[in-house]
N, CA and C of each residue as an Amber inpcrd file, in Angstrom:
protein
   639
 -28.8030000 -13.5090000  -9.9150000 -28.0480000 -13.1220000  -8.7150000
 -28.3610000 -11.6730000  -8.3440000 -28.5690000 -11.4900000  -7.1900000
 -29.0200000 -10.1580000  -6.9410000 -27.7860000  -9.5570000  -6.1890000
 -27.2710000  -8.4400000  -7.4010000 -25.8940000  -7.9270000  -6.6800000
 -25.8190000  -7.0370000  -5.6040000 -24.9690000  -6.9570000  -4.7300000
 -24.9030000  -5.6830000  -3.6130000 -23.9320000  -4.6960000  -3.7720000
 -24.2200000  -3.7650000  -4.0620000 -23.1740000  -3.1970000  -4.3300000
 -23.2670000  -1.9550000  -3.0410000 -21.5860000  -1.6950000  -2.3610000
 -22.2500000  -1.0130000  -1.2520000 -21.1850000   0.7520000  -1.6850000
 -21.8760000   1.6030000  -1.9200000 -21.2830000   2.9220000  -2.1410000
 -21.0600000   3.5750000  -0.7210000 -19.6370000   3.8070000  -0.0960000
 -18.8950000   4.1520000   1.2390000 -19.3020000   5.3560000   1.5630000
 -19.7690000   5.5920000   2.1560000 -20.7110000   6.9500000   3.1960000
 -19.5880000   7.3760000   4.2180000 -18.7920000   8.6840000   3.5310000
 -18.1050000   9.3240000   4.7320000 -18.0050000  10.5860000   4.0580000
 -19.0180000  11.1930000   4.0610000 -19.2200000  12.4940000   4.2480000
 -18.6100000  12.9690000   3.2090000 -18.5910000  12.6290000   2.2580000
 -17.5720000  13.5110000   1.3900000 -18.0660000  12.7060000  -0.1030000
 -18.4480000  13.6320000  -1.0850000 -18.5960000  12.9530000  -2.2430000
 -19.8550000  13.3400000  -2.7000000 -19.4170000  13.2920000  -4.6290000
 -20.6770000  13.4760000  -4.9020000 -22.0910000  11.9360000  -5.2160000
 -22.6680000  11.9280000  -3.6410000 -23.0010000  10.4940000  -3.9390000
 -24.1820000  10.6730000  -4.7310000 -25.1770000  11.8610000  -5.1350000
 -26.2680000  11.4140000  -5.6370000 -26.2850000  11.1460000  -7.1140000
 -25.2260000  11.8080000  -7.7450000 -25.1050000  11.7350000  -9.0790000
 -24.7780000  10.2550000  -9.1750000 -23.4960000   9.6100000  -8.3970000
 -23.1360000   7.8000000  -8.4710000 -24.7970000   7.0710000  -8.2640000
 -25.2720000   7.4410000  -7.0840000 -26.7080000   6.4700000  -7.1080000
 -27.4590000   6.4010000  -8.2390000 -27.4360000   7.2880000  -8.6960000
 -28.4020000   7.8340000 -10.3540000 -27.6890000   6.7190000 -10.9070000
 -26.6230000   6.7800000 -11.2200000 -26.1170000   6.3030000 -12.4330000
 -25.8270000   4.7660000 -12.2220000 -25.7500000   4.3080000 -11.2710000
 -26.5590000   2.7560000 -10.7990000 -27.4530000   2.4460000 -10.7220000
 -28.3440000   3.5250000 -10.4000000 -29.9150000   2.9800000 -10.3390000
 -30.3170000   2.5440000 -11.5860000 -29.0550000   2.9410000 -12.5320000
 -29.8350000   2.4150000 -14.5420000 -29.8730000   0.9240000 -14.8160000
 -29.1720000   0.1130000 -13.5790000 -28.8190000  -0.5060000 -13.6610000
 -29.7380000  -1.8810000 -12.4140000 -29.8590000  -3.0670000 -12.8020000
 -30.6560000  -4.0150000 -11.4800000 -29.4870000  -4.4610000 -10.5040000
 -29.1340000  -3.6850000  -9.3220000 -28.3650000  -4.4060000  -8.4170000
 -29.0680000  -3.9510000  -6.8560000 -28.5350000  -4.4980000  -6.3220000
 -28.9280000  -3.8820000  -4.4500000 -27.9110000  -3.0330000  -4.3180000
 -28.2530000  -1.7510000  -4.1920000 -27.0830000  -0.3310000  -3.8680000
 -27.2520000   0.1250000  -2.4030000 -26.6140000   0.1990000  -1.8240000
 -26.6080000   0.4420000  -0.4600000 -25.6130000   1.3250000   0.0070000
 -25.8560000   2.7990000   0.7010000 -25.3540000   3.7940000   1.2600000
 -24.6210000   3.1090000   2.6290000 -23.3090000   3.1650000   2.6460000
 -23.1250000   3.0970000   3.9520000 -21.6130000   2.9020000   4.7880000
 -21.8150000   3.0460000   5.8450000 -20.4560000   3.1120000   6.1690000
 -19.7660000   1.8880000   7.5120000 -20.7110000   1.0080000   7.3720000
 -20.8510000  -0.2390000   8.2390000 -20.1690000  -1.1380000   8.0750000
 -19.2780000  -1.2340000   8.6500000 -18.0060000  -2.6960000   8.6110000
 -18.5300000  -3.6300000   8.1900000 -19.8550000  -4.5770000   8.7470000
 -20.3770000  -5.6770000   8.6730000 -20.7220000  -5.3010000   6.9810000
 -21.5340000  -4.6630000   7.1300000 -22.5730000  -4.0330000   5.5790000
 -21.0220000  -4.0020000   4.1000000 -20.5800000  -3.3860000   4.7290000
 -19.1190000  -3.2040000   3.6580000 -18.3030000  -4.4020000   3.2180000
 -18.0680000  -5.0810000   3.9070000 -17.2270000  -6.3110000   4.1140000
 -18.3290000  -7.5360000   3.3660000 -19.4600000  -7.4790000   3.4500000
 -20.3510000  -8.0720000   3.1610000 -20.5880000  -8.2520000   1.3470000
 -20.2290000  -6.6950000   1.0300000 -20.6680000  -6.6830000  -0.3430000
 -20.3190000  -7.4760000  -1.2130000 -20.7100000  -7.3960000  -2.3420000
 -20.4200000  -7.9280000  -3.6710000 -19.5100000  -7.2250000  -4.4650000
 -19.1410000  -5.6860000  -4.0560000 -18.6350000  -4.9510000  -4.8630000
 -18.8470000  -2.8940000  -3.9720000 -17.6140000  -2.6980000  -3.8450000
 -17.6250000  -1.7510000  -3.1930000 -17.3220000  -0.4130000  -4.3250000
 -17.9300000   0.8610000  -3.8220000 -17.6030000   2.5150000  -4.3070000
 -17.1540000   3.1630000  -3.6690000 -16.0770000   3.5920000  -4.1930000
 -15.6060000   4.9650000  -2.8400000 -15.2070000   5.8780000  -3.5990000
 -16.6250000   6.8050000  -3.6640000 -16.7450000   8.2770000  -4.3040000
 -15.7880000   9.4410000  -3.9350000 -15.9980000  10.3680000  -3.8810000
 -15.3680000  11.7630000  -3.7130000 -14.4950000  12.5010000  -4.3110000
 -15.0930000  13.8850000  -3.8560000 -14.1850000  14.9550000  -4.5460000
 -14.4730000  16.1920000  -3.2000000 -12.9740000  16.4190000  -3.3310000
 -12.8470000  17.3350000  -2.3680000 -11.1990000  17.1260000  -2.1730000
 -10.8380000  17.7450000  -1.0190000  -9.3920000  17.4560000  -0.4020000
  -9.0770000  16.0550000   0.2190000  -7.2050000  15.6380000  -0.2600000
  -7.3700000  13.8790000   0.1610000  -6.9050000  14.0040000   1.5760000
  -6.7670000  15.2280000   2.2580000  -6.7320000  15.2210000   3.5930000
  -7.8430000  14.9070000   4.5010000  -8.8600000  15.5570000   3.9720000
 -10.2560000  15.4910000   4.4350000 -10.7980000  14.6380000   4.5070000
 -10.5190000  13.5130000   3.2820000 -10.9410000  12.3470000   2.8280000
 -10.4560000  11.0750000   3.5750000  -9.0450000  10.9400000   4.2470000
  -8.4620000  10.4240000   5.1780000  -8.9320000  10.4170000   6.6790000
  -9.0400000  11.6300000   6.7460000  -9.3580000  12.0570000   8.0740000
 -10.9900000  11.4450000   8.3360000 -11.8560000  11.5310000   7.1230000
 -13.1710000  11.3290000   7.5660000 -13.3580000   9.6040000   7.5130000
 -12.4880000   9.0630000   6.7650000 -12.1740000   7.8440000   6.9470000
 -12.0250000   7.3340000   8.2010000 -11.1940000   7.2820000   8.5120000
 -10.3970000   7.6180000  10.0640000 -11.7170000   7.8750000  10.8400000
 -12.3100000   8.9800000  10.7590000 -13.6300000   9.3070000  12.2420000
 -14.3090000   7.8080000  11.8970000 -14.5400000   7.2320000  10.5530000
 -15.9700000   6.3820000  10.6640000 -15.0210000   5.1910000  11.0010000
 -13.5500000   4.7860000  11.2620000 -13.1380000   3.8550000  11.3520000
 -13.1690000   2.6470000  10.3280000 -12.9940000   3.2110000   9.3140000
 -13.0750000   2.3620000   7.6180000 -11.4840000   2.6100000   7.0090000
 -10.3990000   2.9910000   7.4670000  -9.1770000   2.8000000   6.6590000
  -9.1830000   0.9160000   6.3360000  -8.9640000   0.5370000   8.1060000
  -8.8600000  -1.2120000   7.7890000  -9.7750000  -1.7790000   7.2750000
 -11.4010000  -1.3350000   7.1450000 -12.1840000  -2.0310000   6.8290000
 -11.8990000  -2.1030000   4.6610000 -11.3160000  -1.3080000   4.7160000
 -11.3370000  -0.7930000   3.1640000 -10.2130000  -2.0470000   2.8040000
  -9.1470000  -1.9730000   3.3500000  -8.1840000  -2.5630000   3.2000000
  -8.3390000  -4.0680000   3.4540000  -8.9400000  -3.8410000   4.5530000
  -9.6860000  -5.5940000   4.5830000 -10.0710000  -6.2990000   3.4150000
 -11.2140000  -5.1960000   2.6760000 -12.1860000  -5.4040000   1.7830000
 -11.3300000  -5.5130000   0.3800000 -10.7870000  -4.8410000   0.5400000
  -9.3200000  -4.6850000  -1.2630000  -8.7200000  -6.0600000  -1.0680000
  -8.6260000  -6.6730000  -0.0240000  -7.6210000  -7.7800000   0.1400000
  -8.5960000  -9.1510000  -0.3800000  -9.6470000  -8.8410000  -0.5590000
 -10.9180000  -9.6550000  -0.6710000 -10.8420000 -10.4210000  -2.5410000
 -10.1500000  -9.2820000  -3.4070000 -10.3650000  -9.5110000  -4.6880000
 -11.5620000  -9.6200000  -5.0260000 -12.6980000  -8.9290000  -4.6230000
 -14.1320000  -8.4770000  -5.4230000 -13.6680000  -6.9810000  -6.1430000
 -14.4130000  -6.6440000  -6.7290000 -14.2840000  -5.7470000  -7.2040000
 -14.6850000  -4.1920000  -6.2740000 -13.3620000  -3.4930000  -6.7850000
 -14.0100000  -2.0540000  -6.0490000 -13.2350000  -1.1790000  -6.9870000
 -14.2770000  -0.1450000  -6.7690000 -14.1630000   1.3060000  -7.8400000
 -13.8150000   2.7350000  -7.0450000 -12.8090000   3.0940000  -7.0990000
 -12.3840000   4.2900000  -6.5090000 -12.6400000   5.3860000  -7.5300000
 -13.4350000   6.5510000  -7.5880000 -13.7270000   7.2830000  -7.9300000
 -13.7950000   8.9590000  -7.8000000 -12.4340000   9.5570000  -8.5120000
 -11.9290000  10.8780000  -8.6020000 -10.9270000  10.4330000  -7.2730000
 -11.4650000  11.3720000  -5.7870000 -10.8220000  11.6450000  -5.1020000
 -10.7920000  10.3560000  -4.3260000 -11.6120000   9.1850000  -4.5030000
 -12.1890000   7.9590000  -4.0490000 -10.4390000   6.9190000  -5.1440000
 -10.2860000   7.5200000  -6.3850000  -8.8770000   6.4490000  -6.8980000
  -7.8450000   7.4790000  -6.1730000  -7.9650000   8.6660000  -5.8860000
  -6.2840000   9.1530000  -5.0100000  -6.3770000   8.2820000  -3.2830000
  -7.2500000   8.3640000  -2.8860000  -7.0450000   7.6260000  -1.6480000
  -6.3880000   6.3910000  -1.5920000  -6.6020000   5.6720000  -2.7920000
  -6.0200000   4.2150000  -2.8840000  -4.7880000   4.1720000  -2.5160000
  -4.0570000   5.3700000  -3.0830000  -2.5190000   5.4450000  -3.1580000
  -1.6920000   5.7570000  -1.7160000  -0.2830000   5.5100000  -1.5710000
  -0.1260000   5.7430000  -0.2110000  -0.0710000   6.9500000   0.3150000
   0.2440000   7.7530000  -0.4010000   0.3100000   9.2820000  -0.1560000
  -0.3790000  10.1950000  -0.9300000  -0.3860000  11.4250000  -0.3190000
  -0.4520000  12.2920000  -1.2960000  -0.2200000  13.9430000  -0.9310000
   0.3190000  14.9050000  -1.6600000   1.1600000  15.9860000  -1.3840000
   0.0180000  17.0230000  -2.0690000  -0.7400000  17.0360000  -1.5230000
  -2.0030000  18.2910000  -1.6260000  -2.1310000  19.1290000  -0.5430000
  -1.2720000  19.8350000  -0.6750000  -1.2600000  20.7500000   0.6730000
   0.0920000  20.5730000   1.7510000  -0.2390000  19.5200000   2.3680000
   0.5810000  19.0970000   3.0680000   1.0770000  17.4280000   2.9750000
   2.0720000  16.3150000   3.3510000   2.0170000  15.3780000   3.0220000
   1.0770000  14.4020000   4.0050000   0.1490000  13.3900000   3.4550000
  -0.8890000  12.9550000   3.7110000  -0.8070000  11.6150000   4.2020000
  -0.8980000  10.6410000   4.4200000  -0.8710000   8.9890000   3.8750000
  -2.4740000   8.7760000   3.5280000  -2.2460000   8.0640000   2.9270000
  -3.4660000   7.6320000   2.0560000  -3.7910000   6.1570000   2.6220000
  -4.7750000   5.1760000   1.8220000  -5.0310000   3.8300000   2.4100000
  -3.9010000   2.6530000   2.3090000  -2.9470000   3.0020000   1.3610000
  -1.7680000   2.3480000   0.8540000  -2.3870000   1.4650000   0.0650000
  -3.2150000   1.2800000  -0.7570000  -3.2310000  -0.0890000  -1.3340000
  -2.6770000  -0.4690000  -2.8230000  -2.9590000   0.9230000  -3.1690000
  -1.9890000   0.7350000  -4.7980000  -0.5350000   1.7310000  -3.8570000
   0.7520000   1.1550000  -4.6130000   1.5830000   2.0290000  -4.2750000
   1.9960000   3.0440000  -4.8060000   2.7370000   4.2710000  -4.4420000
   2.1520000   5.5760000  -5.2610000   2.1570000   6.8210000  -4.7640000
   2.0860000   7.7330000  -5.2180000   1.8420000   9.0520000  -4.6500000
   0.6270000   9.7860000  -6.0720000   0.4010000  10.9200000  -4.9590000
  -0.7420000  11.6680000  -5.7460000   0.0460000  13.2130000  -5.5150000
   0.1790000  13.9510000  -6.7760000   0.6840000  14.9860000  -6.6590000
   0.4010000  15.6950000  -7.7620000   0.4130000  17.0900000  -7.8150000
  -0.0950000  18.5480000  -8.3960000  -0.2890000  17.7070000 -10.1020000
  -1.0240000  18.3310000 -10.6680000  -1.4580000  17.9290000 -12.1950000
  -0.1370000  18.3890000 -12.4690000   0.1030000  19.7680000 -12.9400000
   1.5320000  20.0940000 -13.1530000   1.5290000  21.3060000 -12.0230000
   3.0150000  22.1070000 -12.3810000   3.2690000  22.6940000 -12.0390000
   3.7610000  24.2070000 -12.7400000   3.3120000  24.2120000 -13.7040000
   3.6230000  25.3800000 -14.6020000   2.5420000  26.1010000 -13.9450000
   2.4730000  27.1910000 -14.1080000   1.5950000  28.4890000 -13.4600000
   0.4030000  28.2880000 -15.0080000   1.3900000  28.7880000 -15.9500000
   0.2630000  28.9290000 -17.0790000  -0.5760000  28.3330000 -17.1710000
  -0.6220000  26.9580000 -16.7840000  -1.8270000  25.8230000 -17.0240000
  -2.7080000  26.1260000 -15.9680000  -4.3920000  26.1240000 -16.4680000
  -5.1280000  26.6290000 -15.5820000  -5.4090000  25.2780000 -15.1170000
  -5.5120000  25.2760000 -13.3940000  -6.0950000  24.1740000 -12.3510000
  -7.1240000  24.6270000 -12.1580000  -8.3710000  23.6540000 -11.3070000
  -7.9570000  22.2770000 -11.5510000  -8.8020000  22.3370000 -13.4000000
  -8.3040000  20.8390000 -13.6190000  -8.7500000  19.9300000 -14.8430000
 -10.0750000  20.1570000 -14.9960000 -10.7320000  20.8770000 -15.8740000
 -11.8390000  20.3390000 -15.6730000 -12.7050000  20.9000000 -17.4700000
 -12.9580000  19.3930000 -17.6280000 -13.2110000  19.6240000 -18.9010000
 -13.6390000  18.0610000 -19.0950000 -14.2900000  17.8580000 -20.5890000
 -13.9310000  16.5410000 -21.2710000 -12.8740000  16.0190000 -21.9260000
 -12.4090000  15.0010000 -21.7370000 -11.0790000  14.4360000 -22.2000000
 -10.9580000  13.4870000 -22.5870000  -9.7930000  13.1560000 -23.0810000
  -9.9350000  11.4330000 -23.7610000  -9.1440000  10.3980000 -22.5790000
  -9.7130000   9.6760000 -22.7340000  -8.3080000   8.2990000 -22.2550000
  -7.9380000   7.7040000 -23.0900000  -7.0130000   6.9470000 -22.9880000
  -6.0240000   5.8740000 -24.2360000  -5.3660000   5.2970000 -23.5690000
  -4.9870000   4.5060000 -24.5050000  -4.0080000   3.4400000 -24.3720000
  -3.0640000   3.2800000 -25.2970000  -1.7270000   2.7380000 -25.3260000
  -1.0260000   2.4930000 -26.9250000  -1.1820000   0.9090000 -26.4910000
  -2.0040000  -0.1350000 -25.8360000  -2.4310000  -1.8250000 -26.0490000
  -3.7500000  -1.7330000 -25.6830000  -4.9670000  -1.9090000 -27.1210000
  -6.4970000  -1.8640000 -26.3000000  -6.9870000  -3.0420000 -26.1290000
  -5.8110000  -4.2300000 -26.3530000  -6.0050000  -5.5630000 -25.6660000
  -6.1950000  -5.3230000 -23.9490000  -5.3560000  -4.5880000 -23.1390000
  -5.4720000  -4.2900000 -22.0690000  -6.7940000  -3.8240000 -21.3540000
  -7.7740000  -3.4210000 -22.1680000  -9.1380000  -3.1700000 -21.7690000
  -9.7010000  -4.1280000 -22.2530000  -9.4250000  -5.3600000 -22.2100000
 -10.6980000  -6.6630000 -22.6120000 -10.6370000  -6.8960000 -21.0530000
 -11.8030000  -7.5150000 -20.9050000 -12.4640000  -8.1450000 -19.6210000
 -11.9970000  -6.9720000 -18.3900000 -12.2250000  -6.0560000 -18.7420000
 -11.6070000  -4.7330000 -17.6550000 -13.4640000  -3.5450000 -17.7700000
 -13.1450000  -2.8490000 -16.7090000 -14.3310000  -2.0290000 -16.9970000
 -14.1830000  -0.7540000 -18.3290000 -13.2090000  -1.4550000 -19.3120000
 -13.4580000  -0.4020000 -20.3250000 -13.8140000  -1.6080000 -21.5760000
 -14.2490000  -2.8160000 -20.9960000 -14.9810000  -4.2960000 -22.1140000
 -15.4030000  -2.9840000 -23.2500000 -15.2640000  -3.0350000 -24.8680000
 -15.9980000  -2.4260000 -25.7200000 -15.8410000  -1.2830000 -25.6800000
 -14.9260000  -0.2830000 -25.0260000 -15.2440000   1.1140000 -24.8230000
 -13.7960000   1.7670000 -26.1060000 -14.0500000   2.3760000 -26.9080000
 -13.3080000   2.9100000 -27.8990000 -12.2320000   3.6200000 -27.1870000
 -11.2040000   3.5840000 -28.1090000  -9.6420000   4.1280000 -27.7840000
 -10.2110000   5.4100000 -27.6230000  -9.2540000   6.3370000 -26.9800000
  -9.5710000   7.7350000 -27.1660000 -10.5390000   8.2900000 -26.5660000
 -11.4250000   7.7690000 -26.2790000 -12.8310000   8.1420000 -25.7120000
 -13.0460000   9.3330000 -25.0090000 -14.1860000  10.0870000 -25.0900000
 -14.1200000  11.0920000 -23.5320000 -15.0470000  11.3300000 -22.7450000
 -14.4670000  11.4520000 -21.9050000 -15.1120000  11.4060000 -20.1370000
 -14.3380000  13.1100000 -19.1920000 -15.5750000  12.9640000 -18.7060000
 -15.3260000  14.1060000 -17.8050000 -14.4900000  13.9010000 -16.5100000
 -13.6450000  15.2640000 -16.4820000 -12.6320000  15.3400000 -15.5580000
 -12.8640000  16.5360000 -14.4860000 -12.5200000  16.1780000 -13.1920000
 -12.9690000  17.5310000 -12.6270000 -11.5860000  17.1880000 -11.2660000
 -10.4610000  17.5640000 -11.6100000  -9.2850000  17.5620000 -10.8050000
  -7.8850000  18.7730000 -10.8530000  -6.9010000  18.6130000 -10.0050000
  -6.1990000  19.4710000  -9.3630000  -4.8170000  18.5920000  -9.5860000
  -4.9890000  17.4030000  -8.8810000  -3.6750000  16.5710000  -8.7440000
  -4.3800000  15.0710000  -9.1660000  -2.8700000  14.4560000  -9.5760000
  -3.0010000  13.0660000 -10.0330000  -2.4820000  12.2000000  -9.4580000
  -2.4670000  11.0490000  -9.7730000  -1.8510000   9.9220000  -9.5330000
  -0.6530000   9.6460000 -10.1110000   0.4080000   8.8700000  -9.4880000
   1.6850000   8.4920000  -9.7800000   2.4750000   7.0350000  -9.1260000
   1.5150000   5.9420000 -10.0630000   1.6880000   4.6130000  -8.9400000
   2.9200000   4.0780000  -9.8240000   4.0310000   3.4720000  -8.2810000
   4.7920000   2.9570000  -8.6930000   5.2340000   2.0700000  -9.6970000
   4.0350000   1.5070000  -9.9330000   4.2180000   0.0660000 -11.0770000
   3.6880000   0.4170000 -12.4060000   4.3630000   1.1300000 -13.1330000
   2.9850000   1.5440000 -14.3140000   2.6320000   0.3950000 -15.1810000
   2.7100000  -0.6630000 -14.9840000   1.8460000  -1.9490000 -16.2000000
   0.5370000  -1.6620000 -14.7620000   0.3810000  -1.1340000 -13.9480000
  -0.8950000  -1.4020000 -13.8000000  -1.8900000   0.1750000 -14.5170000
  -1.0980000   1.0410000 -15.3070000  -1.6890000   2.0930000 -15.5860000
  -2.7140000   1.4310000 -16.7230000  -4.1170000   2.1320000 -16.4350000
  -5.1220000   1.4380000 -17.6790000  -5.2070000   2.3860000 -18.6580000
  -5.7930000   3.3350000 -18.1790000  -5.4510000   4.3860000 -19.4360000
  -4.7750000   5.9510000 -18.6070000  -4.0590000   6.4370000 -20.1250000
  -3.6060000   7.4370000 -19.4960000  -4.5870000   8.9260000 -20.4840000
  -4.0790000  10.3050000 -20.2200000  -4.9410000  11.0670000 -20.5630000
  -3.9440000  12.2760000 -20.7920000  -4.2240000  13.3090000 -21.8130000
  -2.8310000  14.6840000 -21.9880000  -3.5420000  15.8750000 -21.0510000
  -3.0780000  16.4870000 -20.2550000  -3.5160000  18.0080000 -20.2000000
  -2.8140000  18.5470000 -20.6090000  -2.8830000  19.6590000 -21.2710000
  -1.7430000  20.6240000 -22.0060000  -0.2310000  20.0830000 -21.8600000
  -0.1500000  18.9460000 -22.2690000   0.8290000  18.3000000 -22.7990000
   1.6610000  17.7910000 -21.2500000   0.9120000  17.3890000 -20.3580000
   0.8530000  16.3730000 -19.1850000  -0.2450000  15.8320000 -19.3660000
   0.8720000  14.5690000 -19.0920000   0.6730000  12.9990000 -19.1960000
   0.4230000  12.5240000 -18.2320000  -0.9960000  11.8590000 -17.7200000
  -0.9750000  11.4490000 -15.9230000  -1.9560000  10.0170000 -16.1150000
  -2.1650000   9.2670000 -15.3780000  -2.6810000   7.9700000 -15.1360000
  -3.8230000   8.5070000 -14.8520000  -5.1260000   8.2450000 -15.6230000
  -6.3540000   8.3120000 -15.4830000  -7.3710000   7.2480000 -15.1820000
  -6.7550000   6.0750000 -15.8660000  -7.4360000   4.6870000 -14.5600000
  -6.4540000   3.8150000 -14.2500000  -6.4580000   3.2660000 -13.1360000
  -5.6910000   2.1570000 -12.3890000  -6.1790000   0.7420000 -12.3890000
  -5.4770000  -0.3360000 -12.6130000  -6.0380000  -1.5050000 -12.4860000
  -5.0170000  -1.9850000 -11.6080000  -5.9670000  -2.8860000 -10.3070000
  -4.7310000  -3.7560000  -9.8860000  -5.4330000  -4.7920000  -9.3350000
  -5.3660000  -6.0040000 -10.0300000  -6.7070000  -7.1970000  -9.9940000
  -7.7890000  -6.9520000 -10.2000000  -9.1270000  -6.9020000  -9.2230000
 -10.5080000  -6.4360000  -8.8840000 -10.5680000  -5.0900000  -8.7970000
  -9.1030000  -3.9840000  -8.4850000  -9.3750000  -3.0870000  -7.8070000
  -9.2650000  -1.8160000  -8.8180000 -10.3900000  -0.7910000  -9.0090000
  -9.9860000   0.4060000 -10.1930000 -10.0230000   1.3760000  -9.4380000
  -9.2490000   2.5340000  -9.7760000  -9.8690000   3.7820000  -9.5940000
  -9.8100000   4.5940000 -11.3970000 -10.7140000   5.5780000 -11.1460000
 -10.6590000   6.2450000 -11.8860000 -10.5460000   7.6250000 -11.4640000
  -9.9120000   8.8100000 -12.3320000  -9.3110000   9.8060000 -12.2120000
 -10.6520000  10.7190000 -12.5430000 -11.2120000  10.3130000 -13.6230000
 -12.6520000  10.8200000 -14.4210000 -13.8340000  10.2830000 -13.5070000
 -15.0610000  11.4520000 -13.9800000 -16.4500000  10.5380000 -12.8000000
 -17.3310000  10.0320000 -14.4330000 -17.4270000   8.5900000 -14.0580000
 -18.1680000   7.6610000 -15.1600000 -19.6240000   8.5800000 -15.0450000
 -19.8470000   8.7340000 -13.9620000 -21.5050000   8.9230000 -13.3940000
 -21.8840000  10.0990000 -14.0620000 -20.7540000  11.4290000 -14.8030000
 -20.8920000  12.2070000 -15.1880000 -20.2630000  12.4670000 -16.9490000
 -19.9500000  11.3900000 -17.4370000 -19.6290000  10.9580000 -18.4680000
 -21.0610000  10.4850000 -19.4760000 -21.9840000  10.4240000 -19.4440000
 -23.1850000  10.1080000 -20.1990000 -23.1980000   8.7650000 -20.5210000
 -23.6320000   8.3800000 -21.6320000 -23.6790000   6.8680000 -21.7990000
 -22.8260000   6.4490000 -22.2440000 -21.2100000   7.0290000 -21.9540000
 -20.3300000   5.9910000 -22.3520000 -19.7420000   5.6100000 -20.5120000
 -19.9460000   6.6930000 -19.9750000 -19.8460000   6.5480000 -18.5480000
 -20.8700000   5.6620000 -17.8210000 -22.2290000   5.4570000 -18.2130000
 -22.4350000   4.8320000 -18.3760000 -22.3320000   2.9370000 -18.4960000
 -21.9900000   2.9410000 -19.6860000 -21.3510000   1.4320000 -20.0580000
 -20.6240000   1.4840000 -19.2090000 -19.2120000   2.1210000 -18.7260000
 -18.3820000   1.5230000 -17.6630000 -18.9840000   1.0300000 -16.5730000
 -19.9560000   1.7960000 -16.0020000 -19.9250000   1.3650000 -14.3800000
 -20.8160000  -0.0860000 -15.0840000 -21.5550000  -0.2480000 -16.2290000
 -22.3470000  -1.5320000 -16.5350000 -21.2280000  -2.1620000 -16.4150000
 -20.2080000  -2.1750000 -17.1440000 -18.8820000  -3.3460000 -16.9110000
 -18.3590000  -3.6620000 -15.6650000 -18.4960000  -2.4530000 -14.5470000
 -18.0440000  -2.7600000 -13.5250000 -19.3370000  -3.7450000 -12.7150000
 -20.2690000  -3.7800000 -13.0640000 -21.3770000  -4.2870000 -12.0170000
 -21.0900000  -5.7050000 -12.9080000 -21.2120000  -5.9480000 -14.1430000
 -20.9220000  -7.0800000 -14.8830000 -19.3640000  -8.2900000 -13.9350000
 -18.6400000  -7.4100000 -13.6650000 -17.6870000  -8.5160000 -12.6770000
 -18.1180000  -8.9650000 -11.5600000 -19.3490000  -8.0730000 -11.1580000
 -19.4430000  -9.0130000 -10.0040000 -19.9960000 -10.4100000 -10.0110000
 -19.4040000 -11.3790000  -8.9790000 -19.8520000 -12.6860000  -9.1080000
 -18.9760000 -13.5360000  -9.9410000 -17.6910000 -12.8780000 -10.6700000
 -16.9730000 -13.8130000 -11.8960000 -15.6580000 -14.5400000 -11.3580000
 -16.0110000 -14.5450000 -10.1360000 -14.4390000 -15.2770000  -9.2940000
 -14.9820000 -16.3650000  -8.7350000
């Protein structure tokens, strides 16, 4: 099966490092920001890092909020990535208050708020779980408790339902949701693409669902 996987082109994101780190991989990767092309895929990316105002807004110019939402409603798989898993959520309070795509429910707000803790996040870190039954047939298939992956953030996630939290992660003793599961749909808080070969294996697990429905 020759997969498509289509990575969302709106101006914002670090896309060349994600292409790299698919290209390790045999699928059809495709840049783009085309309703038809998007809707089409096998499996969607929506990169970025930057502000989730910016990220909305540039949404919005290419006319992809509904197409996204269309596409989430689809149950293929899609990977929200850094500022690409805060968009998922309905809001978010970075600056000013935002709405987001609504699809996980939720808000995204400041890592903490103590002064002492230096922002943003940015370091290697672990994720966990206290059930690593919860990562079978998920994009962490085989991936060790504890593990670490690189973080490069400011504010987190805070979705209403936490059985959909996949793993969570400490910063100086804050506790925040570092991946989301909700059916087909992930984000992650960490960039896999910059995680080495354990970052790696994930996005292999994520290209591995496509086609399993």
């Amino acid at each position: 099966m020759n997969k498509k996987i289509v990575i969302v082109d709106y101006d914002i994101g670090n896309i060349k490092s994600i292409i790299n780190a698919f290209k390790h991989h045999s699928v059809e990767l495709i840049l783009s920001s085309d309703r038809d092309v998007i809707l089409s895929a096998d499996a969607v990316v929506l990169p970025g890092v930057g502000a989730f105002s910016q990220g909305m807004k540039n949404l919005e110019k290419k006319g992809l909020v509904e197409v996204l939402k269309e596409y989430a409603s689809k149950d293929k798989p899609f990977l929200g990535i850094c500022l690409g898993m805060q968009l998922l959520f309905s809001k978010s309070y970075e600056f000013s208050e935002t709405k987001g795509l609504d699809i996980i429910s939720g808000t995204v707000e400041i890592l903490t708020k103590d002064e002492k803790v230096k922002l943003p996040h940015i370091s290697w870190n672990e994720i966990f779980t206290e059930d690593i039954n919860l990562w079978e047939n998920t994009i962490f298939s085989d991936i060790p408790n504890s593990s670490d992956v690189y973080f490069v953030h400011s504010y987190a996630c805070i979705p209403e339902d936490d059985s959909l939290v996949l793993s969570y992660t400490d910063y100086c003793d804050n506790k925040f949701c570092s991946t989301i599961k909700k059916g087909n749909i992930y984000g992650c808080q960490f960039h896999p693409e910059k995680s080495a070969s354990l970052g790696l294996k994930i996005i292999k697990n994520f290209i591995e669902m496509v086609g399993k429905n």
